[in-house]
C-alpha positions in Angstrom: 0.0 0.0 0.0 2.6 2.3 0.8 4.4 1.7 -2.7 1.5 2.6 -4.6 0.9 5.6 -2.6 4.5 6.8 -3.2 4.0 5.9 -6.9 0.9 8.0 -7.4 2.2 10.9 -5.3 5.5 11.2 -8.0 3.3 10.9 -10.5 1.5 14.0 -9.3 4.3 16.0 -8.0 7.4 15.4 -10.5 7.2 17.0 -13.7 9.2 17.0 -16.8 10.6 20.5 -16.0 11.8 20.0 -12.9 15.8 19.8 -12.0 17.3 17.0 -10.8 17.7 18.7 -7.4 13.9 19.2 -7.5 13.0 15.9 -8.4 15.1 14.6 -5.7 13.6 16.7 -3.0 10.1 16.1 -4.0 10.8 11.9 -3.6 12.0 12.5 0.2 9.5 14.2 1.2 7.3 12.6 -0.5 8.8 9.1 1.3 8.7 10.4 4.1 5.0 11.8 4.0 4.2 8.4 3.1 6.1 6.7 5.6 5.9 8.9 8.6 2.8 11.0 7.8 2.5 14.4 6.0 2.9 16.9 9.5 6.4 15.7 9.7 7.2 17.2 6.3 5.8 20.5 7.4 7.2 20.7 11.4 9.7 22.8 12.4 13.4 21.6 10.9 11.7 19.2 8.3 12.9 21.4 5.5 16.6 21.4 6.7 16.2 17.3 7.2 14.7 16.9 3.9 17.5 19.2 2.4 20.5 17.1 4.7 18.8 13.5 2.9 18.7 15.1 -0.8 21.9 16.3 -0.6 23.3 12.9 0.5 21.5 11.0 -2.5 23.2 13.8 -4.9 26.4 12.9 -3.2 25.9 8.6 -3.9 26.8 7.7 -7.2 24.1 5.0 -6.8 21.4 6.7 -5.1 21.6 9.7 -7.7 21.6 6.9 -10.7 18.2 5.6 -8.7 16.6 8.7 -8.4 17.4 9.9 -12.0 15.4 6.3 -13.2 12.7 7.1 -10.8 12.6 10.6 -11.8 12.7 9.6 -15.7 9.9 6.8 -14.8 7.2 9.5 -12.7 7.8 12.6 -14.6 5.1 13.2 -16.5 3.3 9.9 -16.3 0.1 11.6 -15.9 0.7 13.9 -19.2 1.4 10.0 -21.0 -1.6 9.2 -19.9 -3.1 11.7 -21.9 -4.1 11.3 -25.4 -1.9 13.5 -27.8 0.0 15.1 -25.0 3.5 13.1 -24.8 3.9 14.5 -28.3 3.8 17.8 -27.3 4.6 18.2 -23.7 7.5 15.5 -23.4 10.5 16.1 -24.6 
């Protein structure tokens, strides 16, 4: 259950046009929304976690490899999903 939540929320929140730095963010806090419940992403010091746990899967050759395929993967699933659109909004 908690998979397919964090699939549909990326598939809602990452979009085509968003940097790799932004796609990254958006998937920890989205994970941890998921996993921990939404108030923790908006309490005091959440952005500064969420920042410390996005810069360290920059910093992993791995992790950043992983996020780029889960970034590719979500971006704009919901504009594929629509008729005629991945012509002209996916690049």
């Amino acid at each position: 259950m908690k998979v397919d939540a964090f699939e549909k929320g990326l598939t809602q929140e990452l979009h085509p046009s968003d940097s790799i730095d932004e796609a990254v963010t958006k998937m920890v806090r989205m994970a941890l929304a998921i996993e921990f419940g939404a108030a923790l992403t908006r309490a005091k010091g959440a952005k500064k976690m969420i920042e410390t746990i996005a810069a360290g899967i920059m910093q992993d050759p791995t992790l950043r490899k992983q996020s780029l395929l889960i970034m590719d993967r979500y971006a704009g699933a919901e504009l594929r999903k629509t008729p005629g659109a991945e012509s002209s909004e996916i690049h």
